[in-house]
C-alpha positions in Angstrom: 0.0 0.0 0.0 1.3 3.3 -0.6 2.7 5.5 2.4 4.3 8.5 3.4 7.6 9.0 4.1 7.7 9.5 7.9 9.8 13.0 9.0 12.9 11.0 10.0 12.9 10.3 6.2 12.5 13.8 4.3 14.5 15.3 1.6 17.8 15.8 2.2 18.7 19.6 2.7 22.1 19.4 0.5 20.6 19.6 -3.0 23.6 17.8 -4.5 22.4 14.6 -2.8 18.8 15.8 -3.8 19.5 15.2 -7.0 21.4 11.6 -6.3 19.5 8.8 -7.8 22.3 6.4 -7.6 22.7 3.4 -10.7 19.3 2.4 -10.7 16.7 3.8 -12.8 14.0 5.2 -10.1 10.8 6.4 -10.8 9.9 9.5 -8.8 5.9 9.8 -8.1 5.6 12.9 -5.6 4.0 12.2 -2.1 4.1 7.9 -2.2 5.8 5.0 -3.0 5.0 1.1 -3.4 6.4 -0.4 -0.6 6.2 -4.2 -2.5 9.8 -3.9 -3.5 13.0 -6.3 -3.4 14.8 -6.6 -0.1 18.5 -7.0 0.0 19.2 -5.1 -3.1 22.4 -2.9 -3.3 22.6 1.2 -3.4 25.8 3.0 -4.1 27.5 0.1 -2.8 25.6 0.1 0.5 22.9 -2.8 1.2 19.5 -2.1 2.4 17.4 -4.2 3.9 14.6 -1.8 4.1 13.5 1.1 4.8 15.8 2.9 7.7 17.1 6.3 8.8 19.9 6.9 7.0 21.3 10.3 5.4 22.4 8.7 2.2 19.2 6.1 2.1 17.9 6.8 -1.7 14.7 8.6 -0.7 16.7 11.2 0.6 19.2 11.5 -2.5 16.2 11.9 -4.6 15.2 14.1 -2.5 11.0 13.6 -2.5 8.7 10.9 -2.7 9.2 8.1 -5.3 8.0 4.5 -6.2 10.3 1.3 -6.1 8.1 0.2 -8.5 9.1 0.3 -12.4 8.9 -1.4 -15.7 12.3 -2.9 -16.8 13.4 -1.8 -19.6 16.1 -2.9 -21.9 16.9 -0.1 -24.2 18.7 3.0 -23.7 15.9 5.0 -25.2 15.6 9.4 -25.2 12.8 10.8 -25.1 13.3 12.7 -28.8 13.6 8.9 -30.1 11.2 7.2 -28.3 7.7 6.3 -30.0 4.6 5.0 -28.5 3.2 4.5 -31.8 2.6 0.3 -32.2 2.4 0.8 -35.9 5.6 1.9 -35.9 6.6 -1.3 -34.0 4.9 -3.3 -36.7 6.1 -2.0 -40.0 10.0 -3.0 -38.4 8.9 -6.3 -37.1 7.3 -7.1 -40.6 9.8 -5.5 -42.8 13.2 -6.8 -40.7 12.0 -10.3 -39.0 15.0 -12.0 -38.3 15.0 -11.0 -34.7 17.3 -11.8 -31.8 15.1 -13.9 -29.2 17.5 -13.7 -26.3 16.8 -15.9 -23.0 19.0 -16.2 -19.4 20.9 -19.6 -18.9 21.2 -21.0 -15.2 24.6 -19.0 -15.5 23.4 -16.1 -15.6 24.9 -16.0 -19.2 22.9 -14.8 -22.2 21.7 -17.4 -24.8 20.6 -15.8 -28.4 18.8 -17.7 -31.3 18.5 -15.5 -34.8 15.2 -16.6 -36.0 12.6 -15.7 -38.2 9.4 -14.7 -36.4 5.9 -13.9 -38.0 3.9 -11.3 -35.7 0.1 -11.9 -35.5 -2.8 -10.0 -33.2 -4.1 -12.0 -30.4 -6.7 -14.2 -31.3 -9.7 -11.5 -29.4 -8.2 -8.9 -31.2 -8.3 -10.6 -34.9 -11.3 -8.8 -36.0 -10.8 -5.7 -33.9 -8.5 -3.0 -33.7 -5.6 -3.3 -31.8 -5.4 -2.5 -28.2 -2.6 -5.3 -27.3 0.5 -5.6 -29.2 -0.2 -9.5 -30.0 2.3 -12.4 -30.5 5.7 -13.6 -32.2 5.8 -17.1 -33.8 8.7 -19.0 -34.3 10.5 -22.3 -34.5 14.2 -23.3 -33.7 16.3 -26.7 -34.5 15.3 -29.4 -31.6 18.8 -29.3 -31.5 19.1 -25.9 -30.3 18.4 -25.5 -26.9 16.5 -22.3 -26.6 13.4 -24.1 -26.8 14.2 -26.2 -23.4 15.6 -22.6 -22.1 12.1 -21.6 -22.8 10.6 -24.4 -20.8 12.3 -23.3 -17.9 12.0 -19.9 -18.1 9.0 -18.6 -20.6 10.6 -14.9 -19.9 12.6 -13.7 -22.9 13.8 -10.5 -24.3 13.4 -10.3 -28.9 14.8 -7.6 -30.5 14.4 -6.7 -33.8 17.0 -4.4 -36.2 16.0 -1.9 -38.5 18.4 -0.2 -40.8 21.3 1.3 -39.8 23.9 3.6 -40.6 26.7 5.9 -40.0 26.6 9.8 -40.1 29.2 12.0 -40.5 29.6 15.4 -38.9 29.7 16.8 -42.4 26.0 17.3 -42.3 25.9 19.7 -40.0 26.7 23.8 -40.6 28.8 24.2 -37.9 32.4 22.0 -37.0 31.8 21.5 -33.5 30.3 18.8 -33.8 30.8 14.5 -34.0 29.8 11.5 -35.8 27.3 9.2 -34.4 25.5 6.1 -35.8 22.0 6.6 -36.1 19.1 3.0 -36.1 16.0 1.9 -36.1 15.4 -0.5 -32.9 12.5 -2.4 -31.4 12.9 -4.2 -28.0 10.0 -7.1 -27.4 9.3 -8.6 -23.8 7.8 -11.8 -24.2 6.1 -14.9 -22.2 7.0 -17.8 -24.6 4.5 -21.2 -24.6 6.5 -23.8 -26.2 4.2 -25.6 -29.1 5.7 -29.3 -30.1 2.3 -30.7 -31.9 2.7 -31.5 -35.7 -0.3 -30.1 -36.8 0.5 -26.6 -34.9 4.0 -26.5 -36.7 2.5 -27.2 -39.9 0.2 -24.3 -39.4 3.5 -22.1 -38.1 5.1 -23.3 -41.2 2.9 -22.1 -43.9 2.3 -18.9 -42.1 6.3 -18.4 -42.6 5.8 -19.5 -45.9 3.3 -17.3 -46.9 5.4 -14.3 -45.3 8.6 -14.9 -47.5 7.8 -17.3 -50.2 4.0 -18.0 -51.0 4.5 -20.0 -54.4 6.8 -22.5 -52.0 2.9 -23.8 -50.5 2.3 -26.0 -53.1 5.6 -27.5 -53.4 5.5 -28.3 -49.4 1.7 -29.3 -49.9 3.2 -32.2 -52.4 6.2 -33.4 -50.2 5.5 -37.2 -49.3 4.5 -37.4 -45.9 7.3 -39.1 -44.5 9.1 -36.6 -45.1 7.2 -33.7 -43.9 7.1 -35.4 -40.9 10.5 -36.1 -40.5 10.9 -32.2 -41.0 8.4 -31.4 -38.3 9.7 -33.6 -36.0 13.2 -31.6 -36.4 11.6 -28.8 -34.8 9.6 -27.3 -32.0 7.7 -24.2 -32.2 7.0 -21.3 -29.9 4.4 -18.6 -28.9 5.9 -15.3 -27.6 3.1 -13.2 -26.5 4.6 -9.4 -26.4 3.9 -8.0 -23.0 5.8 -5.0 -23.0 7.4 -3.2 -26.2 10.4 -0.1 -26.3 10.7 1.1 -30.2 13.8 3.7 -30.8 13.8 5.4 -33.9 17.0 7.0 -33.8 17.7 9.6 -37.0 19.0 12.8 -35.5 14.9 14.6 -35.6 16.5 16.6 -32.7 18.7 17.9 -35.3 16.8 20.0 -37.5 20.1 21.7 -39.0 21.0 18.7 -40.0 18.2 17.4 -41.8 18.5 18.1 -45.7 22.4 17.5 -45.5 21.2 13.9 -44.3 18.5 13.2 -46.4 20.8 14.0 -49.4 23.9 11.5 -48.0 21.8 8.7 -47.2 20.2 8.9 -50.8 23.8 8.1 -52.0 24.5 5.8 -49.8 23.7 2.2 -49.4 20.7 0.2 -49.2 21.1 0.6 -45.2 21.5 4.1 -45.6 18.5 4.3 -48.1 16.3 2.9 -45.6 17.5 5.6 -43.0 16.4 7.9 -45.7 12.8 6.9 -46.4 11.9 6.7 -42.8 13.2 10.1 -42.5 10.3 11.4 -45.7 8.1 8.8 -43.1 8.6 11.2 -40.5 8.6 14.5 -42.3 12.0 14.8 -41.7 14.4 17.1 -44.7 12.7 17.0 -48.0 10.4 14.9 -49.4 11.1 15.2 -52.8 13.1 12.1 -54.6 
């Protein structure tokens, strides 16, 4: 339940350790916080093991009320390239779907498959508009192991990767200025059911199929059926309903100077570079004259 900081507990009067907030991420909400929060956990090298009286405690170094409680995220993602907009979200996934379906081994180590993965609306929301930002299928090897990984733990992190690209400080009018690497990026949490029935697969299958090759359906419609099966029984298939989504559309819109100057080297660059360039005339971004 949310409380109030008791008196023993207010702000700080140094504003230089107001304005601490330490290496965690913490959300401020003025007058409460959640007190259902993690025991034990570490703050500026110091553990806590609750709420106590001390100056350097983190309520002080925010220096007002806050709440424990807060969305992971795992993206770096400013404000000025941050979008909310789920369409956004799905013109990457469908244009770029080989995504990075990353999981946590016992270890603590990071374990990442590069697979393929078809995006389709829950199945409440098939005939309705969106208000839930659906599911990821997929499939793996049986002999990779991401698909026990899943077993264990259905929590898993996919990321998707639009086009990318360097920029040079030549676009700019001014010298003072440096290179950076501007991306499209889309950051998926999912809760994975792991699907191992033949006739499910199949269905997976010729959803893939119809994605990236639909004239391959008849061919795999006429394989013999020992074989088909053979092939379905090489691998299991997932589920990976999205339950939280970060999308960072990175292409310097801060930047207004820059804009035309960018547009124009993009054009001449690659096809990575290209793509940098249309969603710029997406977003209104330079001109959009070609």
């Amino acid at each position: 339940m949310p409380v109030r900081l008791r008196p023993s507990e207010a702000p700080h009067k140094d504003p230089a350790i107001r304005k601490r907030t330490g290496p965690h991420s913490w959300r401020a909400v003025p007058r409460t916080f959640n007190s259902s929060w993690v025991l034990g956990f570490q703050i500026n090298g110091s553990s806590c093991d609750g709420v106590r009286k001390s100056p350097y405690f983190i309520f002080e170094s925010l220096g007002f009320y806050m709440s424990t409680s807060r969305t992971p995220r795992s993206l770096y993602n400013p404000a000025q390239f941050d979008t909310q907009d789920f369409a956004v979200a799905l013109q990457i996934m469908r244009a770029h779907p080989l995504a990075q379906l990353i999981s946590v081994q016992s270890d603590g180590f990071p374990f990442v498959s590069h697979l393929p993965l078809h995006w389709e609306p829950c199945a409440a929301q098939e005939n309705s508009q969106l208000t839930e930002p659906g599911q990821l299928l997929g499939h793996c090897a049986r002999g990779n192991q991401h698909w026990k990984l899943l077993t264990e733990n259905p929590q898993a992190l996919v990321t998707f990767m639009g086009p990318q690209a360097y920029l040079s400080p030549k676009v700019y009018p001014d010298l003072v200025r440096v290179p950076t690497w501007n991306y499209i990026a889309l950051h998926c949490h999912v809760q994975a059911v792991v699907l191992d029935d033949p006739a499910v697969k199949d269905a997976l299958l010729k959803q893939l199929i119809a994605d990236h090759e639909p004239s391959y359906a008849a061919q795999w419609r006429g394989l013999p059926q020992d074989y088909t099966e053979k092939m379905l029984s090489g691998i299991v298939a997932f589920e990976l309903k999205i339950t939280q989504w970060q999308c960072k559309v990175k292409v310097n819109q801060h930047r207004p100077e820059s804009h035309a100057a960018m547009l124009h080297a993009y054009d001449q660059g690659d096809a990575n570079a290209q793509g940098l360039a249309a969603w710029m005339r997406q977003m209104g971004l330079g001109s959009t004259a070609k």
